[in-house]
C-alpha positions in Angstrom: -7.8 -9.2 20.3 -8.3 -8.3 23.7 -4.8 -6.8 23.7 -5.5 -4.9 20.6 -8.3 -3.6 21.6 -6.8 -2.3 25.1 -3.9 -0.9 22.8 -6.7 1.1 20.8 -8.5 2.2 23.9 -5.5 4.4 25.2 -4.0 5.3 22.5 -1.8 3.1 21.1 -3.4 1.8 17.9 -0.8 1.3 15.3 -3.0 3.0 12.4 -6.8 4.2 12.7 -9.0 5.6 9.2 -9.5 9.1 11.2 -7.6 11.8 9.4 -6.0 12.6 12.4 -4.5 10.0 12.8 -1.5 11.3 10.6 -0.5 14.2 12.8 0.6 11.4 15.2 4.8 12.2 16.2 7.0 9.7 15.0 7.8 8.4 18.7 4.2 7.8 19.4 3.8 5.7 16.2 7.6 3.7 17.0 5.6 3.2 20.7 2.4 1.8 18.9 4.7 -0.7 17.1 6.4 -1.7 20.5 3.4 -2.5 22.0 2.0 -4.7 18.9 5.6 -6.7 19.4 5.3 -6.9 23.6 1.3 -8.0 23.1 2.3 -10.5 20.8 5.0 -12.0 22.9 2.5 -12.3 25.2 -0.6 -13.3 23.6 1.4 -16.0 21.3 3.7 -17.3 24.4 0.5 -17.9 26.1 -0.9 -19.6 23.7 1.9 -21.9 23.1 2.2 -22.8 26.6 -1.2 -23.9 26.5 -0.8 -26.0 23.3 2.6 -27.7 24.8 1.2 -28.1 28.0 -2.4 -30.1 26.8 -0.4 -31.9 24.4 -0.5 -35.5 24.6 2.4 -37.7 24.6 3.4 -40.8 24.5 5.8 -42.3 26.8 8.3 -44.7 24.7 8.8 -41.6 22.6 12.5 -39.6 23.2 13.0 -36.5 24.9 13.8 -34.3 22.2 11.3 -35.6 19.5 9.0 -34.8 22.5 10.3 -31.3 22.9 10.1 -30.9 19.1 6.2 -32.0 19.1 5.5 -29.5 21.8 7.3 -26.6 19.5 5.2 -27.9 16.8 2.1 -27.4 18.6 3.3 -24.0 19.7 3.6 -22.9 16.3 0.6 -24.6 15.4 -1.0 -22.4 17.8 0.4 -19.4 16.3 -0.3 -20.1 13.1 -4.4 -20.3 13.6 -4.2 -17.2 15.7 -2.6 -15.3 12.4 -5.2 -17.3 10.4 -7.9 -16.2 12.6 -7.1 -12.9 13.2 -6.6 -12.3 9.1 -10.0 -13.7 8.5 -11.3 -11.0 11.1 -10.0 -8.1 9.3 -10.8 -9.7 5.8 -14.1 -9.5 7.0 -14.1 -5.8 8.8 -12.5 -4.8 5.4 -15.3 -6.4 2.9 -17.9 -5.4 4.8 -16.7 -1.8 4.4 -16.2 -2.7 1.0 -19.7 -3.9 0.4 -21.5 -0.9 2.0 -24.5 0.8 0.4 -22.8 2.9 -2.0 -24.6 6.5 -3.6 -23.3 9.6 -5.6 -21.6 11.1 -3.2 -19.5 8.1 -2.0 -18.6 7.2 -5.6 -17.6 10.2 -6.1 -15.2 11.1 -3.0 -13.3 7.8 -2.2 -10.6 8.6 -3.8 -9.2 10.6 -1.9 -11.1 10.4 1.5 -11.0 10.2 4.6 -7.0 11.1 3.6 -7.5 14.3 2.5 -11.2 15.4 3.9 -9.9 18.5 5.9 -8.1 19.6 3.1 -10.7 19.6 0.6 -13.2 21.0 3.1 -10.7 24.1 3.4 -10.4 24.3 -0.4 -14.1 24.8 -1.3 -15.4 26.7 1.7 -17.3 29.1 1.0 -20.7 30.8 2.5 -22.1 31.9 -0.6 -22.6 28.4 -1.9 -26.4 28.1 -2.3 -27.4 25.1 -0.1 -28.4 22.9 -2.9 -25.4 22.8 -4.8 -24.0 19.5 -5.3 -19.8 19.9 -5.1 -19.0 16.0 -5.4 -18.1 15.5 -8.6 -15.6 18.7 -8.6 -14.5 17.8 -5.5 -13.4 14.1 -5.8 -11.3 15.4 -9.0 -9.9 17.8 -6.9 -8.9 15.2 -4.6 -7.2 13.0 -7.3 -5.4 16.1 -8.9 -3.8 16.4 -5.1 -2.7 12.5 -4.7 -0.6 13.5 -7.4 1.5 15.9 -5.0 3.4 13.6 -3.6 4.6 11.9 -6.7 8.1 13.1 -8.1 6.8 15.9 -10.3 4.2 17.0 -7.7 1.0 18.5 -9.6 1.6 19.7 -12.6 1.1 23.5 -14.2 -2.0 22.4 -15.9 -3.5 20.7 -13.1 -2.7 23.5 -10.7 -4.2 26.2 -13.1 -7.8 24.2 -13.6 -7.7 23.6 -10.1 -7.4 27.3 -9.3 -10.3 27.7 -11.5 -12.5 25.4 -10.2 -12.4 26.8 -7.2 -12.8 29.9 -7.7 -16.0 29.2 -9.9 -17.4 26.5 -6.9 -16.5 29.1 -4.3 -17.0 32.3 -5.7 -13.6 33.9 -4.3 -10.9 36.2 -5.9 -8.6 34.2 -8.2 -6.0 35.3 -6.4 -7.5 34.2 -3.0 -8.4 30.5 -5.1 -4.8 30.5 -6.2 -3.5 30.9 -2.6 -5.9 28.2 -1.6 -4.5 25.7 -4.4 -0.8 26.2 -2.9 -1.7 25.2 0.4 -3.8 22.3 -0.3 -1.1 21.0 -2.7 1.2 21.5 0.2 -0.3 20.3 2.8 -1.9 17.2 1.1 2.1 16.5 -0.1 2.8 16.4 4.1 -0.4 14.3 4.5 0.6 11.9 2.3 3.9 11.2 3.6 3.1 11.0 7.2 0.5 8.4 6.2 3.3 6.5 4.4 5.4 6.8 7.3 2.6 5.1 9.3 2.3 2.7 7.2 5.7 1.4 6.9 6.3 1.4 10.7 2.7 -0.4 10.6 4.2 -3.0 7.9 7.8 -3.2 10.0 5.4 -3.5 13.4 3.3 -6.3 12.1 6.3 -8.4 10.4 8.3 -8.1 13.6 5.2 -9.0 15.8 4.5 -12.1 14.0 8.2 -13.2 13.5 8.3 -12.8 17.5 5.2 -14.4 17.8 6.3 -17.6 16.7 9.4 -17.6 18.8 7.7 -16.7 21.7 4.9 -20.1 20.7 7.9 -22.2 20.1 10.0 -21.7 23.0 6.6 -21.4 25.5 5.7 -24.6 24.1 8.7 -26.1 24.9 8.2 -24.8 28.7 4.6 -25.6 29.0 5.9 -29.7 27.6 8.5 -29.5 30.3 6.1 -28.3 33.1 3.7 -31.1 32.0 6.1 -33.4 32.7 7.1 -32.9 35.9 9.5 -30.0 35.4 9.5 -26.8 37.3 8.4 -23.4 35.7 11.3 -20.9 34.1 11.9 -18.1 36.3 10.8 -15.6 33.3 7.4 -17.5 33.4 7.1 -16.9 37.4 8.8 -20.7 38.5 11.0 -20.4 41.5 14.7 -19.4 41.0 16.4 -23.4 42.0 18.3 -22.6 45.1 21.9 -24.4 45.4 22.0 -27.2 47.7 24.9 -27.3 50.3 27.5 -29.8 50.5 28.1 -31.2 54.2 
């Protein structure tokens, strides 16, 4: 977590709820996922270390059924971390699940915080009196333009009460209302598919990091066993390289 959190704070958060979050490049988001696979080499290897390494053993036992316990315990370890760290964002996610809901939430989900900006451009307007109440119109907007990025894209109908709608919400030309339709469409089709980009490098990130994870617990495991029992450190893990001995 601590790791996660560091990879949040500058920048490297594999996926975030801000809308802005999808004009992220492509190389930023392939460096998000590297850094989710190096901090859970790290996190995991230490962990496993520690689990081999506090093991207890018993003596009479073989050498290999001792070196298997400790890789047992190393992927014990990892496996409560995953467990752990799934409960935490189970419970992140139902307690924005669970918040206080009213009109305006119920209404806008749908397509929000996705495509906020785009449906702010679509009905601004400053002749709207102050008291007018735009939720309802606009959450159907925002489902008729999760439809863009489907195979058929929005249909004729859809696009032509859209146009409509937004002329009679805003008050503009319907020509200027039709022009305002074609670029939401468009740019909520781009929106959509940069967030599906981001999320398949997120699901590709997280698969690899925990696959990783438990080969990192495993073999540091097996180290932090060896180390227990009298062995030297690896050099990868900061032991001293073994220097050859000369032969008088």
């Amino acid at each position: 977590m601590i790791l996660v959190s560091f990879g949040a704070a500058v920048g490297l958060g594999v996926s975030s709820s801000s809308p802005s979050w999808r004009d992220a490049s492509a190389a930023l988001a392939l460096l998000s996922g590297l850094y989710l696979v190096l901090q859970a080499l790290v996190s995991f290897g230490v962990g496993g270390y520690i689990a081999g390494r506090a093991q207890r053993v018993v003596s009479t036992a073989p050498a290999d059924a001792i070196e298997h316990n400790d890789g047992l315990h190393g992927l014990t370890a990892w496996a409560l971390g995953v467990i752990i760290g799934a409960t935490a964002l189970a419970l992140v996610g139902l307690s924005a699940a669970h918040r206080p809901s009213d009109e305006h939430s119920r209404t806008t989900v749908s397509a929000e915080p996705l495509l906020s900006y785009e449906l702010d451009r679509l009905y601004r307007s400053l002749r709207r009196p102050s008291n007018a109440d735009i939720n309802v119109v606009r959450a159907e907007a925002g489902r008729i333009l999760l439809t863009s990025s489907g195979h058929s894209g929005v249909s004729n109908d859809d696009r032509s009460y859209l146009i409509q709608q937004v002329a009679a919400a805003t008050g503009v030309p319907a020509a200027d209302a039709e022009k305002r339709v074609d670029n939401a469409i468009w740019d909520a089709r781009t929106a959509i598919m940069q967030s599906r980009r981001s999320s398949i490098i997120l699901a590709f990130s997280v698969a690899t990091a925990l696959l990783f994870g438990a080969v990192a617990a495993w073999v540091a495991a097996c180290s932090g066993g060896r180390h227990r029992d009298g062995a030297p450190l690896p050099v990868w893990m900061g032991g001293r390289p073994e220097t050859a001995v000369p032969i008088v």
